[in-house]
C-alpha positions in Angstrom: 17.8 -55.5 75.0 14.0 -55.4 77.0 13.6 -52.7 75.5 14.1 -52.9 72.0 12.1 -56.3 72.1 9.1 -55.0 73.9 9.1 -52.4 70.5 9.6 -55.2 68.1 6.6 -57.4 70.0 4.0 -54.0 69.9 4.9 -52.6 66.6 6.3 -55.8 64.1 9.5 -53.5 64.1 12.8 -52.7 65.1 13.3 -49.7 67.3 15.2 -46.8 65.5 17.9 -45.9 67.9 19.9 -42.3 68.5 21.1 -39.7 70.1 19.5 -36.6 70.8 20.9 -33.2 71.1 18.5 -31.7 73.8 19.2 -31.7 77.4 16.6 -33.6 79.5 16.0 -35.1 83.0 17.2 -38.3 81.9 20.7 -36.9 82.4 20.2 -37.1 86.4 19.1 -40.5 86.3 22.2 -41.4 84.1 25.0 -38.9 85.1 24.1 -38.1 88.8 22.8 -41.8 89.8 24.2 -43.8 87.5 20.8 -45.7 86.9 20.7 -46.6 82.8 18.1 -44.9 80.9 16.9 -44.3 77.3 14.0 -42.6 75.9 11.0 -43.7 74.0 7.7 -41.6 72.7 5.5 -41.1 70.5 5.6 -39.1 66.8 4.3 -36.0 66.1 6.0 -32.4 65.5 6.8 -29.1 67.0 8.4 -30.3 69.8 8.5 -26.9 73.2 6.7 -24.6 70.2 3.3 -23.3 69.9 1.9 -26.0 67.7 3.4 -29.0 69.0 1.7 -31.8 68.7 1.3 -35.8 68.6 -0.4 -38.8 67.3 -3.5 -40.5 69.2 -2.8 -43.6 67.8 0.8 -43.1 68.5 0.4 -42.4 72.3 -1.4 -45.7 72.5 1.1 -47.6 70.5 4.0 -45.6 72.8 1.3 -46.7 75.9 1.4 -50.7 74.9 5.4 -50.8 74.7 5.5 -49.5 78.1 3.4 -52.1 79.2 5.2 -54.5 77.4 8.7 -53.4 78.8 7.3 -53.5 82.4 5.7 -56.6 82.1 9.2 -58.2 80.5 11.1 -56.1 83.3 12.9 -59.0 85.8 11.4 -59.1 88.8 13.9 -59.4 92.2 
């Protein structure tokens, strides 16, 4: 999977993968137009509350697998 090996090239490890209980806009992009989609982001805690928060070094780690994945995307 791109995606999982564009994780494993940024961070020396493999991605964690599950399934989360939230609803999010993914679910047009999979359900309504049938593209396939999965999420990726950065750590942190407090996710929609008052103190939510994140990592810096995180969002720059999160930042370089991006890249990574778009840069092993194929190209038509």
């Amino acid at each position: 999977m791109l995606a999982e090996a564009a994780c494993r090239a940024v961070t020396g490890k493999n991605p964690r993968f599950r399934m989360t209980p939230g609803f999010t806009d993914m679910h047009w992009l999979t359900a309504d137009l049938g593209i396939p989609a999965l999420m990726y982001g950065t750590t942190g805690s407090g996710a929609h509350a008052d103190l939510e928060y994140t990592h810096i070094p995180s969002m720059l780690a999160t930042a370089r697998v991006y890249a990574e994945l778009a840069l092993r995307m194929p190209v038509e």
